[in-house]
Backbone bond lengths (Angstrom), bond angles and torsions (degrees), N, CA, C in turn:
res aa  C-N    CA-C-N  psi(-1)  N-CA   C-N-CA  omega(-1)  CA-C   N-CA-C  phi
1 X - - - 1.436 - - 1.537 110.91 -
2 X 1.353 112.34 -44.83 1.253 116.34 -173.55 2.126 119.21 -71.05
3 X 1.291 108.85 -19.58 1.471 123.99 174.57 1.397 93.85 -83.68
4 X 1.621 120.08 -54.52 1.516 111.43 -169.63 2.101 103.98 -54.61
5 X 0.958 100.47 -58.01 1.648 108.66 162.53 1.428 109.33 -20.25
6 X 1.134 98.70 -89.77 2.038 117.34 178.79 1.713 90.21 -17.35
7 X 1.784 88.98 -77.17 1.416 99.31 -145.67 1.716 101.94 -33.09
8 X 1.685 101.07 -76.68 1.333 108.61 -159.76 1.709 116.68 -44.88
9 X 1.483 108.82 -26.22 1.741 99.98 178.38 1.435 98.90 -62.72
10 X 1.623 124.30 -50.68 1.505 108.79 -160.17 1.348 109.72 -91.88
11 X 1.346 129.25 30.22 1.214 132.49 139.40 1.791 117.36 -67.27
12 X 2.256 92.84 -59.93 1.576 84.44 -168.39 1.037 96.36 -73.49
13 X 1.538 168.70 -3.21 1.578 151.01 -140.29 2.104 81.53 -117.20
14 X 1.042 114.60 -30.62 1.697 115.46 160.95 1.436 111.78 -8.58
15 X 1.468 93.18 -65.02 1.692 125.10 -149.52 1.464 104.40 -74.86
16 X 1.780 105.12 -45.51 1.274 91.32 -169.94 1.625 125.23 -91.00
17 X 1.618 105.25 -18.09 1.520 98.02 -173.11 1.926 106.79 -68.13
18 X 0.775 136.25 -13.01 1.166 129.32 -178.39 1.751 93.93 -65.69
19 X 1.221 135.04 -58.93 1.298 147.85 -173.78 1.604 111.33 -56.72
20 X 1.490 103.66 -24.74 1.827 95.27 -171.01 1.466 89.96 -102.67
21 X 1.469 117.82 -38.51 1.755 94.43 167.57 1.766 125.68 -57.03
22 X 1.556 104.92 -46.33 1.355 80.12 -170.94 1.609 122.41 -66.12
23 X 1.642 118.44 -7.63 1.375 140.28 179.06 2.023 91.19 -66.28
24 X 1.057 106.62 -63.01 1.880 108.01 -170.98 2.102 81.37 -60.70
25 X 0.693 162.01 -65.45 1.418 143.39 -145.13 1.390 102.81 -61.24
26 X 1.315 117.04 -49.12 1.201 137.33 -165.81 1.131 113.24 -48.18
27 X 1.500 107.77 -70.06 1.558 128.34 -167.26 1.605 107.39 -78.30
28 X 1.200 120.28 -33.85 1.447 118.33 -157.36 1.832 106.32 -87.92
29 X 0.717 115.01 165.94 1.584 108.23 -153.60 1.934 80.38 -101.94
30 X 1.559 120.10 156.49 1.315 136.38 170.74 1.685 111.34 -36.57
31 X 1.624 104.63 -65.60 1.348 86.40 -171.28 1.266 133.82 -103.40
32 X 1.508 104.00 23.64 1.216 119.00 165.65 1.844 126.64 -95.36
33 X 1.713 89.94 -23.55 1.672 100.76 168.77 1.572 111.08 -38.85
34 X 1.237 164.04 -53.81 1.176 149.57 -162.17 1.932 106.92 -73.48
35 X 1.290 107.95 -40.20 1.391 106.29 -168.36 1.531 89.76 -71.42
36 X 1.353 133.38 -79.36 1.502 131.08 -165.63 1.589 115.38 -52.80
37 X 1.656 125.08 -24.36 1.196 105.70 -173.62 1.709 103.40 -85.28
38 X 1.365 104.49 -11.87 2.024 123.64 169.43 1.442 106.92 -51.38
39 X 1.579 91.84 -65.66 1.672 82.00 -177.75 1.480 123.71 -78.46
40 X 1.784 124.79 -29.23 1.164 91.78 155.97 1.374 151.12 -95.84
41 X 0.910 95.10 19.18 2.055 118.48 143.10 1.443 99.88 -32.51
42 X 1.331 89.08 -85.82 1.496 93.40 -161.15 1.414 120.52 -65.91
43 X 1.131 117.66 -35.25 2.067 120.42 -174.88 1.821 82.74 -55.90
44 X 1.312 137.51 -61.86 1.020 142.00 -153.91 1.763 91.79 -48.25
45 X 1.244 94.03 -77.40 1.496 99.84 -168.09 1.620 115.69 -65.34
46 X 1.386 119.00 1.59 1.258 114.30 147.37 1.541 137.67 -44.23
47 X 1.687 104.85 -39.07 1.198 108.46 -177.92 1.130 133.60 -63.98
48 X 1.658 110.49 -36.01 1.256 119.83 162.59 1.797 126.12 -13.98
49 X 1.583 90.45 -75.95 1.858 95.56 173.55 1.454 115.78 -69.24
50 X 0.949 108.79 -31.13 1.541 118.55 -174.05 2.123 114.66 -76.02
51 X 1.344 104.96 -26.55 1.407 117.63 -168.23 1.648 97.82 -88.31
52 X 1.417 108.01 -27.20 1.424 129.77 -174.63 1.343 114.58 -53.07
53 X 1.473 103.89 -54.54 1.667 132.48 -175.20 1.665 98.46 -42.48
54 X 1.702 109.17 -85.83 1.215 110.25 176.15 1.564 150.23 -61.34
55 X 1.529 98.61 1.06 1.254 132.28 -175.32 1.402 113.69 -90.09
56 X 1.637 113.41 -27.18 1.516 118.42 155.96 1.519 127.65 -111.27
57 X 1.405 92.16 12.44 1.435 104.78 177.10 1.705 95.92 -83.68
58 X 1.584 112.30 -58.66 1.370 107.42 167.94 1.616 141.53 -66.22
59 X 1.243 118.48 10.11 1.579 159.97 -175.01 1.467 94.23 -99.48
60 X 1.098 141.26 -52.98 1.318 136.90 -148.99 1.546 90.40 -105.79
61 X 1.456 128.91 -43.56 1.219 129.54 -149.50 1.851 97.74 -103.19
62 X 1.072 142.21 -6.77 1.234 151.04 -155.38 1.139 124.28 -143.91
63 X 1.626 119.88 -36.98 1.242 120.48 -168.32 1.601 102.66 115.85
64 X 1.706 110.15 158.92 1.457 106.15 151.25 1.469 136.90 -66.10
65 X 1.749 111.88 -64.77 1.400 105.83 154.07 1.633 129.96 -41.10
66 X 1.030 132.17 -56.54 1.167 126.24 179.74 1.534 113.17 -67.36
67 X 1.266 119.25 -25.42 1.568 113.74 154.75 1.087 127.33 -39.99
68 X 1.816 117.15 -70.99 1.273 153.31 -178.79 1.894 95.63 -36.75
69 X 1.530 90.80 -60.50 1.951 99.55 -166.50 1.560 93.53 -62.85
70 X 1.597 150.31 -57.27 1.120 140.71 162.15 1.424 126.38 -37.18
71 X 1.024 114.27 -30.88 1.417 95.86 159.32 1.213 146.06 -140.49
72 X 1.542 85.43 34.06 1.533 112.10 164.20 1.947 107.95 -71.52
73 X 1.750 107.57 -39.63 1.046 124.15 176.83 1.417 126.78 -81.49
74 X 1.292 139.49 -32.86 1.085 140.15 110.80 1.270 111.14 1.33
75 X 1.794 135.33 -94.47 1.438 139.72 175.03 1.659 107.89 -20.25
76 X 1.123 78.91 -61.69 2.397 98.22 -175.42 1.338 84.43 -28.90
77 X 1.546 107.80 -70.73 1.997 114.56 -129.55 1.901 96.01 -70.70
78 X 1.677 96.69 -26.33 1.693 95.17 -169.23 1.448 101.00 -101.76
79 X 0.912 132.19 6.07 1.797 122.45 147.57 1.635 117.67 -91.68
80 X 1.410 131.87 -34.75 1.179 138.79 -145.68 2.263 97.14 -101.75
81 X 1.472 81.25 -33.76 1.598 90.00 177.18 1.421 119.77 -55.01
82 X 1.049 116.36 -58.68 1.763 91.15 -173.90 1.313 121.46 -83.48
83 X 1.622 113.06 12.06 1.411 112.72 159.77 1.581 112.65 -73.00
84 X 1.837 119.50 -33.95 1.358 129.80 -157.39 1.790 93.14 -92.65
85 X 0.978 131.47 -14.48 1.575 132.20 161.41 1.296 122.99 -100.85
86 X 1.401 115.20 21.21 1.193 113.25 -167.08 1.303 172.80 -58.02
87 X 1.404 95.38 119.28 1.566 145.98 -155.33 1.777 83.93 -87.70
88 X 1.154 119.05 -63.99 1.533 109.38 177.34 1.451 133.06 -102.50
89 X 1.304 94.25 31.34 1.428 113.37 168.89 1.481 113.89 -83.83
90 X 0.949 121.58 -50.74 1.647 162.20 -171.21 1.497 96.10 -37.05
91 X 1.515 106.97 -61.82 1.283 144.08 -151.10 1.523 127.65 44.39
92 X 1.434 131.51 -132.41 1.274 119.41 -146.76 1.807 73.99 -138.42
93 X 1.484 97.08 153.57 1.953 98.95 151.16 1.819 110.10 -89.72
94 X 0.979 106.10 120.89 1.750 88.56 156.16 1.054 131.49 -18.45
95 X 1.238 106.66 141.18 2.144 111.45 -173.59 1.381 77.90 -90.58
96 X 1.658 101.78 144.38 1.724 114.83 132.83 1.185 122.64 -12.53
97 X 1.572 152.99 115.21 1.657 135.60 134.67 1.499 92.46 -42.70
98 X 1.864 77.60 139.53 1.735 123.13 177.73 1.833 95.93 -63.40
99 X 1.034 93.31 123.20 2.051 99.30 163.31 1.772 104.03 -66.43
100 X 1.105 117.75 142.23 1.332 94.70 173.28 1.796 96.45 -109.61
101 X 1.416 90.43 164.87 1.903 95.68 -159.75 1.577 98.16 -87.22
102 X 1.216 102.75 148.95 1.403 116.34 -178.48 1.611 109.60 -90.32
103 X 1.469 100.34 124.18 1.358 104.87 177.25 1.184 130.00 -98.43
C-alpha cells in the first residue's frame, strides 16, 4: 500500500513541478531568482523530516490504513482550500517586465 502510495504521488507531483518552476521564473524578478528559488528549495524539502514526525505519530496511534485515509484528506483540504475560499481565484495582475539596465 505504502509503494502503491509513493508511486502514484511521484507520478502526479511529475506533472506539476515543471509548472511551479516555470511560474517561479516568471514571476520572480532576475536578480532575485537564485535567493527565492534557494529558499524554496528548501521550505519544500523541509517537509520531508518534518511531514515524517506526524506521519508516524499517526501510524502508531491509528493504524496504517486509517493513517494513509487521514492524510490523504488532510493533503485534499490543504491543497484544494484556497482555491474553495478564493484567495487564488482572484489571481495576481502581471508584474511589470524587468527594464534591463544599461551598461
Amino acid at each position: 500500500m505504502v509503494l502503491t502510495v509513493t508511486f502514484l504521488s511521484g507520478v502526479a507531483i511529475a506533472a506539476v513541478n515543471p509548472l511551479l518552476g516555470a511560474a517561479l521564473y516568471e514571476r520572480v524578478p532576475e536578480s532575485l531568482q537564485t535567493r527565492v528559488l534557494g529558499i524554496s528549495g528548501s521550505v519544500a524539502f523541509l517537509g520531508l523530516p518534518v511531514g515524517a514526525l506526524p506521519g508516524g505519530w499517526s501510524v502508531a496511534a491509528l493504524g496504517l490504513t486509517p493513517a494513509l485515509l487521514v492524510m490523504s484528506v488532510a493533503c485534499l483540504v490543504l491543497t484544494v482550500g484556497p482555491l474553495l475560499t478564493g484567495q487564488l481565484r482572484v489571481g495576481r495582475p502581471e508584474p511589470e517586465p524587468a527594464v534591463p539596465s544599461q551598461v
